[in-house]
C-alpha positions as a Markdown table, in Angstrom:
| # | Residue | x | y | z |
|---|---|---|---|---|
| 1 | Unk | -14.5 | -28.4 | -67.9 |
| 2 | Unk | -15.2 | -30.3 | -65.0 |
| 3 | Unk | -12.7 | -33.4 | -66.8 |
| 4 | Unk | -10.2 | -31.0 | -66.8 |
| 5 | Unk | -10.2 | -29.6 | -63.1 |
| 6 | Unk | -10.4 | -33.3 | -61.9 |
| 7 | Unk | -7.2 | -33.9 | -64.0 |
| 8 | Unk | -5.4 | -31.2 | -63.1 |
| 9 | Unk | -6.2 | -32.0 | -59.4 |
| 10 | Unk | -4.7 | -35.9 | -59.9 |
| 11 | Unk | -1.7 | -34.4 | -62.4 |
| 12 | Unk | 0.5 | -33.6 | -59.0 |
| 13 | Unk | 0.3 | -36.9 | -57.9 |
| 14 | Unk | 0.1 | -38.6 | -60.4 |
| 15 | Unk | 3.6 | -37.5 | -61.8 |
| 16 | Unk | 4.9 | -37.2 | -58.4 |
| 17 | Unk | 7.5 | -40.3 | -58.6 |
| 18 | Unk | 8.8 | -39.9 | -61.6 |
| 19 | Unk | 12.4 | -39.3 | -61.6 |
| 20 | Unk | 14.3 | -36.3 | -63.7 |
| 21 | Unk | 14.9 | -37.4 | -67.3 |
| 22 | Unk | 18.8 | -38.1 | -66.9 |
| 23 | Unk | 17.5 | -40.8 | -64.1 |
| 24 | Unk | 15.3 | -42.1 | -66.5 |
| 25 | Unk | 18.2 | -42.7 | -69.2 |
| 26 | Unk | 20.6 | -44.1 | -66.5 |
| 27 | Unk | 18.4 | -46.7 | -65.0 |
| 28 | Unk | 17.2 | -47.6 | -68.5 |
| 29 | Unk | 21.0 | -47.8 | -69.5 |
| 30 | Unk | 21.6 | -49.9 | -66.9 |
| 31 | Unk | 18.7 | -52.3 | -67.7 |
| 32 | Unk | 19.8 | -52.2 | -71.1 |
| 33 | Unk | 23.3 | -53.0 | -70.4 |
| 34 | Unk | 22.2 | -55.7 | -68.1 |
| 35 | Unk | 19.7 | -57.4 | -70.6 |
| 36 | Unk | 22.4 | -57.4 | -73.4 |
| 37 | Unk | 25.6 | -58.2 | -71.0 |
| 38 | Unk | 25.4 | -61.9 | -71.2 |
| 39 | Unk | 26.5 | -61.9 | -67.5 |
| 40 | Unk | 24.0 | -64.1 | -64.9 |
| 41 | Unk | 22.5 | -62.6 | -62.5 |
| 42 | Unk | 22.1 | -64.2 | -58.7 |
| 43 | Unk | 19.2 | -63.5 | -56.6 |
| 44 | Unk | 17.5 | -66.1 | -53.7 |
| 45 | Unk | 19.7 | -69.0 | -54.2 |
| 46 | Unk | 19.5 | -69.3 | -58.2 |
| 47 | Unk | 21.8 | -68.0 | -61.1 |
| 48 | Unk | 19.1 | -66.1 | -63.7 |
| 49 | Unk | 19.7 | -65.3 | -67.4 |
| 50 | Unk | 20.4 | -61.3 | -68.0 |
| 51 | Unk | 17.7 | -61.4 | -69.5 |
| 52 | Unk | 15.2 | -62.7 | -66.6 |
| 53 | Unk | 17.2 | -60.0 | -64.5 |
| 54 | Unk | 16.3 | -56.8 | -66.8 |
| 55 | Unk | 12.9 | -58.0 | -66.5 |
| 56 | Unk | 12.9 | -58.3 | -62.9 |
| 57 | Unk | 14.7 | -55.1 | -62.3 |
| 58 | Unk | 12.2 | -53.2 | -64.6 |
| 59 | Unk | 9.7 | -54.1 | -62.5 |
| 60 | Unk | 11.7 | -53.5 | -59.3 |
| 61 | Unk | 12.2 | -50.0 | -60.7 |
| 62 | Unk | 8.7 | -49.4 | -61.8 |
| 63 | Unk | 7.5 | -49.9 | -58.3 |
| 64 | Unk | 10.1 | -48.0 | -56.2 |
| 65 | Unk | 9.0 | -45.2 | -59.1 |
| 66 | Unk | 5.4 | -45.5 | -57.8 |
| 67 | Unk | 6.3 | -45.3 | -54.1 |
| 68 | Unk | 8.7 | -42.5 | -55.1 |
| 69 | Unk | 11.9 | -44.0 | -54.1 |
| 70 | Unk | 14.1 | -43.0 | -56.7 |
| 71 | Unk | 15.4 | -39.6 | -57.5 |
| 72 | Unk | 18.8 | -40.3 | -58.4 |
| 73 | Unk | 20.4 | -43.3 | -60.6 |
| 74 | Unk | 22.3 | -44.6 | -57.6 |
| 75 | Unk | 18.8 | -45.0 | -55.5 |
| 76 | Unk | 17.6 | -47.3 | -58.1 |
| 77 | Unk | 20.7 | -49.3 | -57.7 |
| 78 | Unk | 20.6 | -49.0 | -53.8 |
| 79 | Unk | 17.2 | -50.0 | -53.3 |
| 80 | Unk | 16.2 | -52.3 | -56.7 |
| 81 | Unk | 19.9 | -53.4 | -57.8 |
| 82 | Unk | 21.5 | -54.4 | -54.5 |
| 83 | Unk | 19.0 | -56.9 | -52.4 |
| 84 | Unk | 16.0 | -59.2 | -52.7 |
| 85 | Unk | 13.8 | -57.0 | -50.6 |
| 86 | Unk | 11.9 | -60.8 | -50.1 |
| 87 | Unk | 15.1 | -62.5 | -48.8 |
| 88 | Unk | 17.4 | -59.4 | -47.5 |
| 89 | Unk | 20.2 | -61.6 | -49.4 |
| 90 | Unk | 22.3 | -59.7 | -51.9 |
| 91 | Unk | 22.3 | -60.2 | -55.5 |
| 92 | Unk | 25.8 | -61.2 | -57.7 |
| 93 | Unk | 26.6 | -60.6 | -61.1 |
| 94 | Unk | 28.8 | -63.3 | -63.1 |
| 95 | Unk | 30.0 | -62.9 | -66.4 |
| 96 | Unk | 31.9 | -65.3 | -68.4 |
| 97 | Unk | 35.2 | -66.0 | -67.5 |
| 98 | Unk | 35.1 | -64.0 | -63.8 |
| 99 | Unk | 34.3 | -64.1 | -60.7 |
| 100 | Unk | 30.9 | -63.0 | -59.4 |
| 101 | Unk | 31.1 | -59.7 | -57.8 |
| 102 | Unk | 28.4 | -57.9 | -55.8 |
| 103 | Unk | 25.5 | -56.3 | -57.8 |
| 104 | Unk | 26.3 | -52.6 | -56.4 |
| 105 | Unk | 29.9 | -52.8 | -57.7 |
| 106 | Unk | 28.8 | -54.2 | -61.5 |
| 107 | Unk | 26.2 | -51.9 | -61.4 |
| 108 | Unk | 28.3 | -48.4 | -59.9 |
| 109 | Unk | 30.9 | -49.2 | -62.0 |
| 110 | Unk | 28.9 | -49.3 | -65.2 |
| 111 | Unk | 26.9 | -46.2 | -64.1 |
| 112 | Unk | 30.2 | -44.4 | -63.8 |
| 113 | Unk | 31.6 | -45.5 | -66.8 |
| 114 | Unk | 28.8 | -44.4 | -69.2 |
| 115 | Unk | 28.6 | -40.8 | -67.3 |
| 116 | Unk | 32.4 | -40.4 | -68.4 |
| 117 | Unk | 31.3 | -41.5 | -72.3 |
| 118 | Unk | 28.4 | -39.2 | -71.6 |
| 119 | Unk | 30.8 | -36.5 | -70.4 |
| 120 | Unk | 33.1 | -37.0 | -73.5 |
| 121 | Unk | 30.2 | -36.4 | -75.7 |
| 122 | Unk | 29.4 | -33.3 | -74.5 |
């Protein structure tokens, strides 16, 4: 009994950062688009594999979860896909055969694209 008052007394705070479950599938769309994008990824000075990027990014994400900073898919890319929050500098995205563009337009633009294949399912 007394197991269970103490987790329902941590259960509000403990959940308190998660994000709604269409969040969730975004931002783990986007990882997984990332990941499997063959694009390079720029953050503080070096080009990174999309691979080394997802990673990072997961764990950007987990930890603006845990200080409850995302409640919508475009907070994760505001504040975990835009910026090194070491360097302030913002992060590109270069896949073969383009130019690099800013992280926040790669990223909005894939968000918005896979709400519209979302959409047509529906």
């Amino acid at each position: 009994m007394l197991a269970l008052l103490v987790w329902c007394s941590l259960a509000p705070t403990a959940f308190a950062g998660e994000p709604p479950p269409i969040v969730r599938d975004e931002v783990q769309h986007l990882l997984t688009y990332l990941g499997g994008s063959g694009c390079e990824f720029f953050r503080n000075g070096e080009w990174h594999s999309a691979a080394e990027a997802k990673d990072h990014l997961a764990q950007k994400y987990d930890y603006l979860i845990k200080k409850d900073r995302v409640k919508t898919s475009e907070d994760f890319v505001r504040w975990g896909a835009t910026m090194s929050s070491v360097s302030g500098k913002a992060y590109h995205v270069r896949c073969k055969g383009r130019e690099p563009v800013p992280s926040v337009v790669w990223f909005s633009e894939e968000l918005s694209r896979y709400r519209e294949e979302i959409r047509g399912k529906q």
